[in-house]
N, C-alpha and C positions, 0 to 999 in steps of 0.2 A: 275412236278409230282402233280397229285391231293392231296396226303396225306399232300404235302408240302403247297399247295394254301388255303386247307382247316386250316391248322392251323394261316396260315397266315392273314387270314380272321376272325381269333377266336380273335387273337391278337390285328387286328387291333377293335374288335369290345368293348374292354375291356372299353374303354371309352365312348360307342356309348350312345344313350339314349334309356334306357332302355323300353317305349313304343315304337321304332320305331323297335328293332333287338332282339327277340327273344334270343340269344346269349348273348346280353348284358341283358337281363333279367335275364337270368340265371345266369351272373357272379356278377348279382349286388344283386342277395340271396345271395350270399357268397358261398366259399369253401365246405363246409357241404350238400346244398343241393347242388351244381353242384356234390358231391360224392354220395351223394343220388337219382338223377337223371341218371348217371350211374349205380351205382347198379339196380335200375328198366329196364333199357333197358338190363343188363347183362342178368337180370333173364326172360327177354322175348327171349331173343337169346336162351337160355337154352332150352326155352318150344320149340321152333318151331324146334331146332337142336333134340331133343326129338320127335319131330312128325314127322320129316322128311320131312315136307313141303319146300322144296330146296326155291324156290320165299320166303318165308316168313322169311326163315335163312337170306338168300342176304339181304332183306333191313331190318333187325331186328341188322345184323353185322354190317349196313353201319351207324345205330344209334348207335351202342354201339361206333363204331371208332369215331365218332361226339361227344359223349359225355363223354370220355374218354379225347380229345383234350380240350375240354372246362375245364373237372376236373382239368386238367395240367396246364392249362393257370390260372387258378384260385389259382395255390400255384406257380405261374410264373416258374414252368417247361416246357421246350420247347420241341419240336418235335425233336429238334437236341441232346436235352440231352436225350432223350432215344435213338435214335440212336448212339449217341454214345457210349452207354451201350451195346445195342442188339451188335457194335462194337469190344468193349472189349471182348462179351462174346465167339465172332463166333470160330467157330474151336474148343471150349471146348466144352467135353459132359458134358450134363445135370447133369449124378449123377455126374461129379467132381464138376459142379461148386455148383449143391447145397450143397456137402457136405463141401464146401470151407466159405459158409456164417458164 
């Protein structure tokens, strides 16, 4: 699965050097801006789902999931520990489980 290769690829890059991988740049600002470089791509997914520009959603979404992976891997949450969240959660409705927090 790509979701799966892309993190995988996030993980492996946590050590990489940081002029050679872009990724590894980003995780070697730390936690904070990798959260801060997500929030910028959220809020451009915002504006184009706003506009309706379908092209510009797709790959404005395909940064948010990139940079949302990278956020996770920077507080060493994996791909697998949200899925097995989205896991626990399946088959509950939304207002149950929010009002269960």
């Amino acid at each position: 699965m790509t979701l799966e290769r892309l993190a995988s690829t996030i993980a492996a890059r946590k050590g990489a050097d940081p002029e050679t991988s872009w990724t590894a740049k980003l995780l070697a600002k730390g936690p904070e801006k990798c959260a801060e470089k997500f929030g910028e791509e959220a809020v451009e997914a915002i504006i184009e789902a706003v506009k309706g520009d379908r092209a510009r959603l797709t790959s404005e979404a395909a940064d948010v999931i990139y940079h949302l992976l990278v956020m996770l891997a920077a507080r060493d949450v994996t791909l697998q520990d949200v899925l097995k969240e989205l896991e626990r959660r399946e088959g509950t409705s939304g207002i149950a489980e929010k009002a269960g927090r």
